[in-house]
ZAMARGU-4260 file (C-alpha; in steps of 0.2 Angstrom, whole numbers, plus 5000, padded with zeros to 4 digits):
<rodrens>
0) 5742/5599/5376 | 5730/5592/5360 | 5734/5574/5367 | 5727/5579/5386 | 5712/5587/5376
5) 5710/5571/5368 | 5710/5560/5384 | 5698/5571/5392 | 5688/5571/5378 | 5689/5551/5380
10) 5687/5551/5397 | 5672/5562/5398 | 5664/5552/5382 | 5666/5537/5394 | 5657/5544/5408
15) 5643/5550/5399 | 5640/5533/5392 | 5641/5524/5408 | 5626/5536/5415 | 5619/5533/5399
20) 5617/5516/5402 | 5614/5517/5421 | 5598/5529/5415 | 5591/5517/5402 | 5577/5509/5412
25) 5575/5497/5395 | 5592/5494/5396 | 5591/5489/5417 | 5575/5487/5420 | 5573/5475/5435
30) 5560/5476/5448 | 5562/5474/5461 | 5578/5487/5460 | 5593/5481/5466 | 5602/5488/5480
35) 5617/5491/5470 | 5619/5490/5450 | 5635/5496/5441 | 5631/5499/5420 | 5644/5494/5408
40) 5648/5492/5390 | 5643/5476/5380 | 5633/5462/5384 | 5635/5445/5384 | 5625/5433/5369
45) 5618/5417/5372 | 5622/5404/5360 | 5621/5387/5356 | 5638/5384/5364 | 5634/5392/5380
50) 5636/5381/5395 | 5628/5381/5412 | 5641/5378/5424 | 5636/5372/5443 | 5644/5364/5459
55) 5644/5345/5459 | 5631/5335/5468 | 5620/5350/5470 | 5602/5345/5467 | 5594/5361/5470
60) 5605/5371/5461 | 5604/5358/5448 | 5587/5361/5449 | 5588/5378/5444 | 5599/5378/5431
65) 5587/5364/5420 | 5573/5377/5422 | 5584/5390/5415 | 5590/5379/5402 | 5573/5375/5398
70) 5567/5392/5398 | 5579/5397/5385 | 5575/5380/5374 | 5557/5387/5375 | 5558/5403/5370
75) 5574/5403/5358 | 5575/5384/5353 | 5594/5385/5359 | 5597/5368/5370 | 5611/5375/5383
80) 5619/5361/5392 | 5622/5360/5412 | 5636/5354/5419 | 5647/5352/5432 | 5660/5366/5436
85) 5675/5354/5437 | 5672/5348/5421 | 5681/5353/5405 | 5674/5368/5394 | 5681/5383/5386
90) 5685/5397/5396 | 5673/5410/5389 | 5654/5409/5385 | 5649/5400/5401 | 5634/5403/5415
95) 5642/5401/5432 | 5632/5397/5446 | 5641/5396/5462 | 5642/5395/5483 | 5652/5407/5494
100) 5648/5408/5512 | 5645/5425/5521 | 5631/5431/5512 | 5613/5433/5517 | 5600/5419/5514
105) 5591/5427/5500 | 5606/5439/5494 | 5617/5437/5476 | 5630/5444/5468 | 5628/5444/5449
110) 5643/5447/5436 | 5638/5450/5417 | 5653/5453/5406 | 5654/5449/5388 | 5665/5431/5389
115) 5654/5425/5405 | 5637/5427/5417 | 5643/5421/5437 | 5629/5422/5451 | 5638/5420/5466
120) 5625/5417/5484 | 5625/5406/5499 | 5611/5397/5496 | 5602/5389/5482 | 5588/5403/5485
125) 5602/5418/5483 | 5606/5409/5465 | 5588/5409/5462 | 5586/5427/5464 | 5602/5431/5454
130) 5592/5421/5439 | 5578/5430/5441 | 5589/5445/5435 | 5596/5439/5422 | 5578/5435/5415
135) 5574/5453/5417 | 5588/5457/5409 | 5585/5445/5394 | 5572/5453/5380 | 5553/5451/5388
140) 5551/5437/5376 | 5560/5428/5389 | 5543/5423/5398 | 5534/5417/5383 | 5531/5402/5380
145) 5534/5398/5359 | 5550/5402/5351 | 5556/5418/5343 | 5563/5415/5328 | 5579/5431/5324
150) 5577/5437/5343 | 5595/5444/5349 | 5597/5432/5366 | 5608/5446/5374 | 5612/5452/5392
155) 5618/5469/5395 | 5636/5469/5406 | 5635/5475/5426 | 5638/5470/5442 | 5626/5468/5454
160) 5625/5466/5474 | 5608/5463/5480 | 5599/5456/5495 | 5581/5461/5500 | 5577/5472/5517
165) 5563/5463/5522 | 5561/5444/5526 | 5541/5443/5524 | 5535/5450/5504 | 5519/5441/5502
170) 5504/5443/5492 | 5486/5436/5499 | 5471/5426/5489 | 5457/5427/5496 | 5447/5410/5487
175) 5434/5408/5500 | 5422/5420/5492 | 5425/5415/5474 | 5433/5398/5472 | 5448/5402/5460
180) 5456/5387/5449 | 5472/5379/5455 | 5480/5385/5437 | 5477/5404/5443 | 5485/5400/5458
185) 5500/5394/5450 | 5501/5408/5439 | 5501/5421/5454 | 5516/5411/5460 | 5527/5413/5447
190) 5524/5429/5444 | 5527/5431/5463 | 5542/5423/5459 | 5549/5436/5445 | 5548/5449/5457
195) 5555/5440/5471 | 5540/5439/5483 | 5542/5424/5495 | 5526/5421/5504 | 5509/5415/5497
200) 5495/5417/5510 | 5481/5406/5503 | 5467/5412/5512 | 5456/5394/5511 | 5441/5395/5524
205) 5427/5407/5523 | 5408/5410/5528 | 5406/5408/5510 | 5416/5394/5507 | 5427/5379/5512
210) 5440/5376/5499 | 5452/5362/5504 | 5448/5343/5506 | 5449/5337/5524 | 5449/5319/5524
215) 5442/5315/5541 | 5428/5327/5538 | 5420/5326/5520 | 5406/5336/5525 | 5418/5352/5523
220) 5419/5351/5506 | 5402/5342/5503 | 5391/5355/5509 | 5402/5368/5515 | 5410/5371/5499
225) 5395/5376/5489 | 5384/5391/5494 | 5366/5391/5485 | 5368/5409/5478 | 5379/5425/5478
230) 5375/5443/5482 | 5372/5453/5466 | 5385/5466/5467 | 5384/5476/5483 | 5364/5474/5486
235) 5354/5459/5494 | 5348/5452/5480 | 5356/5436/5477 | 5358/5428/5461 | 5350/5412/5461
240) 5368/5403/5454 | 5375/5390/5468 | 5394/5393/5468 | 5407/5380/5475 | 5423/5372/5473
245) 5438/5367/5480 | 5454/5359/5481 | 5461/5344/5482 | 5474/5337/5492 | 5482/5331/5477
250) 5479/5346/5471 | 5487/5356/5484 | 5502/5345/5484 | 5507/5351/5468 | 5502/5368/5470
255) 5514/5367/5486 | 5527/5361/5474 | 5525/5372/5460 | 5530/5384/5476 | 5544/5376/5481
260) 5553/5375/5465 | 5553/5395/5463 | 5557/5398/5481 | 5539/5403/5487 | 5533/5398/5504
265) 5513/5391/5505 | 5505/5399/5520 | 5489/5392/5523 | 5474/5402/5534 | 5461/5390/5542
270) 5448/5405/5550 | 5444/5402/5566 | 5434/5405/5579 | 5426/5416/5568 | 5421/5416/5548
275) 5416/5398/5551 | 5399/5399/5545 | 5403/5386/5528 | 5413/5374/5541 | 5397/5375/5554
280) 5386/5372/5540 | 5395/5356/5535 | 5399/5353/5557 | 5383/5360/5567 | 5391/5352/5583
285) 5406/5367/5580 | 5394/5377/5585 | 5389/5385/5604 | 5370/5381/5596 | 5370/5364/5586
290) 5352/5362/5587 | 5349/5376/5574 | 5350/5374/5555 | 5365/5382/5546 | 5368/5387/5527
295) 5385/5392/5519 | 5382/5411/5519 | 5374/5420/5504 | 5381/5437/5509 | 5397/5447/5511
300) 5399/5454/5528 | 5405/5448/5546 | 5392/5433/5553 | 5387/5429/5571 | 5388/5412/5570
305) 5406/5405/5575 | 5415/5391/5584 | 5408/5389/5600 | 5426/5384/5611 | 5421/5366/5617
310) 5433/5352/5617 | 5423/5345/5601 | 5427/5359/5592 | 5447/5359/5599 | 5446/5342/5593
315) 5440/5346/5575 | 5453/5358/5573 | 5466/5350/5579 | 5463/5335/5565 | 5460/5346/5553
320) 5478/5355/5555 | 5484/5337/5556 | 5481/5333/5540 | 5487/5350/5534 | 5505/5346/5542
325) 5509/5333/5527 | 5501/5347/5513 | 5511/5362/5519 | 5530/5363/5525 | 5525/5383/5529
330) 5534/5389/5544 | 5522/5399/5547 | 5500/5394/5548 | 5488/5409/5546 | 5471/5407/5560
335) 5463/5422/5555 | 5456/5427/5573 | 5446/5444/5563 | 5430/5449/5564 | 5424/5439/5578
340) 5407/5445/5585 | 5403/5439/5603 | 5386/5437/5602 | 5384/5418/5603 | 5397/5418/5616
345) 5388/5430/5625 | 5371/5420/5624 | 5379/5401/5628 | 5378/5395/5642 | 5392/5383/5640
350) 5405/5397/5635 | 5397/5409/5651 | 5400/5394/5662 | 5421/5391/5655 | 5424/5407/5657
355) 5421/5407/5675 | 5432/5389/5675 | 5446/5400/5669 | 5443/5417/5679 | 5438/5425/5663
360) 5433/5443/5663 | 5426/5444/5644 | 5424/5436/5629 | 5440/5446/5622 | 5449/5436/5634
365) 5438/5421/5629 | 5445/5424/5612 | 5464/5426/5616 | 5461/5409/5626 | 5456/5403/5608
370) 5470/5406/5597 | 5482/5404/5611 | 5476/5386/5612 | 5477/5384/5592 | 5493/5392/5594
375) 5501/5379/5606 | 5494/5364/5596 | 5501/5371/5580 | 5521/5376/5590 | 5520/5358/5598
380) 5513/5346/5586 | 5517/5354/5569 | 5534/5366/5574 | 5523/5380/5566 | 5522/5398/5572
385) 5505/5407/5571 | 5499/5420/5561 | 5485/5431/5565 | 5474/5446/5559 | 5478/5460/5571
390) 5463/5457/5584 | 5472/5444/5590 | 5479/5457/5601 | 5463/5463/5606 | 5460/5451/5622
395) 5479/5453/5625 | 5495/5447/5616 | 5497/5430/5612 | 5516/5429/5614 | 5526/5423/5598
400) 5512/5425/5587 | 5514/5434/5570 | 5502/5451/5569 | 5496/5454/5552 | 5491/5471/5554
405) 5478/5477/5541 | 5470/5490/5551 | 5482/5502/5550 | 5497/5503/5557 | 5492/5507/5575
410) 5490/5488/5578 | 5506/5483/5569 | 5515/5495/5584 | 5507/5490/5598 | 5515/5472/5592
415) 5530/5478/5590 | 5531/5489/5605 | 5528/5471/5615 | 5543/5462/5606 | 5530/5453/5593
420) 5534/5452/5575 | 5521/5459/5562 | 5519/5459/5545 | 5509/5477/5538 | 5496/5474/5526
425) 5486/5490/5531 | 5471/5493/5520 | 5473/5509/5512 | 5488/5505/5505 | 5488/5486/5503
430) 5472/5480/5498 | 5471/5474/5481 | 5453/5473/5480 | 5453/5493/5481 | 5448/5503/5464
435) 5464/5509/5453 | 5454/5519/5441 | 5437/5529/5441 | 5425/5522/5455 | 5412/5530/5445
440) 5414/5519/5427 | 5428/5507/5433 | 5418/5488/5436 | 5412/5487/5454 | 5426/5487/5469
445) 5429/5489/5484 | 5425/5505/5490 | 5442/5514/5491 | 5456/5521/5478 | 5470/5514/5478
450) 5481/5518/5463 | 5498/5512/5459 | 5509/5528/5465 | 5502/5527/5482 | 5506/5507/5485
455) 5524/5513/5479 | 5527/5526/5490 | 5520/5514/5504 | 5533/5509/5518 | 5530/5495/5531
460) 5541/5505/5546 | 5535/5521/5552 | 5547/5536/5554 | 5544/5535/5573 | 5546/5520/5576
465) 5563/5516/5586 | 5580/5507/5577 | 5578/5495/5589 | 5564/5490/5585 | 5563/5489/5569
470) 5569/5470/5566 | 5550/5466/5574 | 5544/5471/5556 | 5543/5457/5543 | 5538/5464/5528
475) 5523/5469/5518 | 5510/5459/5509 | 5498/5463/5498 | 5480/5458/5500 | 5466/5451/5488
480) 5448/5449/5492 | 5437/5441/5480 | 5419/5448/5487 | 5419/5457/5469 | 5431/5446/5458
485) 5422/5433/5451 | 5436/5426/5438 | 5454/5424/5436 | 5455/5437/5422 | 5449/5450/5435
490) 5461/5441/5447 | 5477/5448/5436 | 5467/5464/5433 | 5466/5471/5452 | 5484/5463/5458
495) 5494/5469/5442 | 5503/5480/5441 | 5500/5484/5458 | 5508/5469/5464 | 5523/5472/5455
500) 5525/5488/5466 | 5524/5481/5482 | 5537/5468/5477 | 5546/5484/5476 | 5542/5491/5494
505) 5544/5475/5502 | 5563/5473/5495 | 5570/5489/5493 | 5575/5502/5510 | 5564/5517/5509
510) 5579/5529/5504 | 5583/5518/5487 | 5564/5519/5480 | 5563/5530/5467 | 5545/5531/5459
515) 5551/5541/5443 | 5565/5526/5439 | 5552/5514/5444 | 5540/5521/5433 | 5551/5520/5420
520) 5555/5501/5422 | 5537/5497/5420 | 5538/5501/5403 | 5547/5485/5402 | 5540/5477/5415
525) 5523/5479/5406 | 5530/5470/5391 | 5534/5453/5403 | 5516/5454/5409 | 5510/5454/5392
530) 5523/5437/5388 | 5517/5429/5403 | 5498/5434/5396 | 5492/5442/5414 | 5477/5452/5410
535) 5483/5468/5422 | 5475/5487/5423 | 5482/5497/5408 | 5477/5513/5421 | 5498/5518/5420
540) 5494/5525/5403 | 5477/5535/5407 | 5474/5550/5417 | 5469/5547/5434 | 5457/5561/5447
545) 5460/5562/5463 | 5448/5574/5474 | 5438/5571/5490 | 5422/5563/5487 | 5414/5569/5500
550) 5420/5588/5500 | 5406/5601/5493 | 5408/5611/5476 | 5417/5619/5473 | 5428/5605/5476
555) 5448/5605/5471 | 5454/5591/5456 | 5471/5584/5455 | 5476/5575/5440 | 5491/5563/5436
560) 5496/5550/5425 | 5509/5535/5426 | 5518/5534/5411 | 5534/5543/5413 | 5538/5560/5405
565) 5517/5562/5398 | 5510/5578/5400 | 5492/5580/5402 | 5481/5593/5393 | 5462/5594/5396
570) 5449/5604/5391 | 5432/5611/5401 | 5420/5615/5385 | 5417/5597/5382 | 5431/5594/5366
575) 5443/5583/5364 | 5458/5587/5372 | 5474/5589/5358 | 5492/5596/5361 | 5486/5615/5361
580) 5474/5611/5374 | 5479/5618/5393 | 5493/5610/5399 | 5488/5602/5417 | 5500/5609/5429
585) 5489/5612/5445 | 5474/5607/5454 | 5458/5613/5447 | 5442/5622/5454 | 5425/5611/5448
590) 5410/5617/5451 | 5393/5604/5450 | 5389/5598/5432 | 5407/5601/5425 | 5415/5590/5415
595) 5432/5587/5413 | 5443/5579/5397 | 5459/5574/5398 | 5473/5566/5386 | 5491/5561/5390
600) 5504/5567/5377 | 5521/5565/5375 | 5534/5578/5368 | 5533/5570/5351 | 5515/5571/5351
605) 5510/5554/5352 | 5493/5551/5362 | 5495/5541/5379 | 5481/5529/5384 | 5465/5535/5379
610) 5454/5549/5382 | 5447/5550/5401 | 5431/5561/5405 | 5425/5566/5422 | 5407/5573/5425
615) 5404/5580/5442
</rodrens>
């Protein structure tokens, strides 16, 4: 009897250690979460006699592996060899990177026990992923960029199947209203990279701005890549300071490559027929009046003047996406087709007079007759499928286009609901350029609040929406207008962490997101962000307020805060807020002139963030 005491006793020990470790979001931090991880005992240590074993005559897993090698080197100093698998090496203390057929493009099987590390895919991009892992199991130092010196190079044991549940987890920057350094651009991509985000939308042509050499046409970048002034915040004023830039096709060629090597596709977005104003500018013949005098605009906002559809204009284009075949390998080539007003449509006599050459009942359908002619050009001279902003739907469907639905998800269904593909980037949950903390002190933004627990709990496939028809959904994307981001610091500032949440929703099915365990994980996460030296919001560890703007007082309050497991006291007579404070624990009743301060405490005591007040 005391024996079989004893082994349950063992037994139960076991099994609590095991949850132990499942539950240590330190321990198994990676974002975004796997679809399955199974926690066990011991880690594996990188040493100097680790070796990097790979299939013969691989080049791109060869590829990989160097990088890995000399990510260690950097950090830790330790020079890991790579080598084929066939060849003669002990049997323990190895990294095995290996093929098996039958899994999905972008899925990986990883094995951590304490003699060896194996990532098992189908493809070099599976193996990819499965060392993206392993980096996040690694300590956070793993992203630095100087040696550690004493630093314990160790991997916690599991098993992990993994494969994403959507094809399309992008992230969008917008560099036509402030140009943005090619080195900033890089550094997106490898963070996109970390998180196994796959598509880069590199939004290039604006009103504001050209941003990409065209050979053929040096007037592009010549004038209509610097604007004489910039709107002072959100009035009219402008502030004097021409702003410009752009990039070269050298330039692009290694951003394009940079990509390529951490399994990132380029999508470029040419704007057309409308936010041409930069390109017209540049081009006065693209326009339906090319007597009048343009300027590269000075002011946020939609403009009237557009590409007038003539056979110059079709001409234009069509060399211009020419010379972007041999830049960008994409798949896929993002036309915009948003925010096109009429107007000069309506008022040319040239467009009038084609619309009746093609029996033509509006300049909607003028429009659809646009994009499907770019879209034709695009499938037959460069094998590229079109993406477009969802009112490319407005003047009727161009078939096998890609919708990107940012106006909500009504646009993204009536896609679907016609066989199209569509990838959601709907605004309210998806728009980077959206505030994260208080409107009221936090520097000017866009004007809506968009914290991290609501892009988390975002899903790109409604509840109604048919089985069958779910497959017409791509994926998600995350969306970053620069009309108030003026540098790369505040780049990193409104896309992190938030990014790193929709890596999550993008990857994961909607019943294996858990924002509690995710919350958890960014406690590591964090720690990477801060190797990798990205500049992101520190609002997860301050009180946030959610209440309705526009409701009347006496108005209700919420209050939350990120940080897992903080508890929030606040107080209403103007002091600071300590541990015997009231305890938050439902929404409060504010009246005009009150003023609210909270703190985040943890059960230990320790302060979390900093003090955040609120005068109504």
């Amino acid at each position: 009897m005391k024996m079989i005491k004893k082994i349950i006793s063992c037994l139960l020990a076991l099994i609590l250690s095991v949850v132990a470790l499942a539950n240590d979001p330190i321990r198994y931090g990676i974002i975004p979460k796997p679809k399955s991880l199974k926690p066990m005992a011991g880690e594996f240590r990188i040493n100097r006699h680790t070796v990097i074993l790979i299939p013969e005559e691989d080049k791109l897993i060869e590829e990989i592996a160097a990088d890995f090698a000399d990510r260690v080197k950097r950090c830790s100093g330790m020079d890991l060899r790579v080598s084929p698998s066939t060849s003669p090496v002990a049997v323990h203390n190895n990294i095995v990177l290996t093929l098996r057929e039958g899994m999905g493009d972008e899925a990986y099987h990883l094995s951590v026990t304490r003699e060896q590390i194996t990532i098992t895919a189908s493809t070099p991009h599976g193996i990819y992923y499965g060392v993206q892992s392993v980096y996040q199991l690694l300590p956070p130092q793993i992203y630095g960029e100087t040696a550690v010196k004493g630093l314990k190079w160790a991997v916690p044991c599991c098993e992990i199947e993994d494969a994403p549940r959507f094809p399309y987890r992008g992230l969008m920057l917008d560099v036509g209203r402030y140009f943005m350094p090619k080195e900033l651009v890089m550094k997106l991509i490898d963070v996109m990279s970390m998180h196994k985000q796959n598509f880069f939308h590199w939004h290039l042509t604006e009103d504001q701005g050209w941003r990409i050499e065209i050979k053929k046409y040096p007037r592009l970048t010549e004038i209509g890549s610097v604007r004489r002034e910039s709107p002072i915040g959100n009035t009219k004023e402008g502030d004097n300071t021409p702003h410009g830039g752009f990039y070269t096709q050298e330039e692009v060629k290694e951003v394009v490559e940079y990509a390529r090597k951490r399994y990132v596709t380029v999508v470029p977005e040419i704007e057309l027929p409308g936010h041409a104003t930069a390109a017209i500018a540049a081009y006065p013949e693209l326009s339906c009046f090319p007597e009048r005098t343009y300027e590269v605009a000075t002011t946020w906002g939609v403009k009237k003047d557009i590409f007038c559809p003539t056979a110059a204009t079709f001409r234009f284009l069509e060399e211009v996406f020419s010379e972007l075949f041999d830049l960008f390998p994409s798949p896929y080539y993002h036309i915009g087709g948003d925010e096109c007003p009429r107007d000069r449509w309506e008022e040319s006599a040239c467009c009038q007079d084609l619309m009746k050459v093609l029996g033509l009942e509006s300049e909607d359908q003028l429009q659809t007759f646009f994009v499907q002619r770019m879209a034709k050009f695009l499938k037959e001279k460069g094998g590229k499928t079109v993406i477009g902003w969802d009112e490319i739907l407005d003047g009727g469907a161009v078939p096998e286009t890609v919708v990107m639905s940012y106006r909500g998800h009504a646009p993204a269904m009536r896609a679907v609901h016609q066989n199209m593909r569509t990838i959601l980037t709907p605004n309210r949950w998806s728009y980077l350029d959206y505030y994260q903390e208080d409107p009221d002190t936090e520097e000017l933004s866009m004007i809506l609040f968009l914290p991290l627990e609501k892009v988390y709990h975002y899903y790109p496939i409604p509840d109604t929406l048919a089985k069958e028809k779910h497959p017409y959904v791509m994926g998600q994307q995350g969306s970053l207008w620069t009309e108030y981001i003026q540098t790369p610091r505040r780049v990193e500032y409104m896309a992190f962490p938030r990014a790193v949440a929709m890596s999550e929703v993008a990857w994961c099915a909607k019943e294996e997101k858990d924002w509690n365990w995710f919350r958890a994980r960014m406690l590591k996460e964090f720690e990477r962000l801060d190797s990798k030296k990205i500049n992101y919001s520190k609002a997860f560890y301050n009180v946030l307020f959610h209440f309705d703007r526009k409701a009347d007082f006496p108005k209700k309050v919420g209050l939350s805060i990120d940080y897992p497991e903080a508890r929030i006291h606040y107080t209403l007579d103007g002091k600071e807020p300590t541990r015997r404070s009231p305890l938050y624990s439902d929404s409060l009743t504010v009246n005009r002139g009150n003023v609210i301060r909270t703190q985040g405490f943890l059960k230990d005591g320790r302060k979390v963030g900093k003090m955040i007040e609120k005068k109504f």
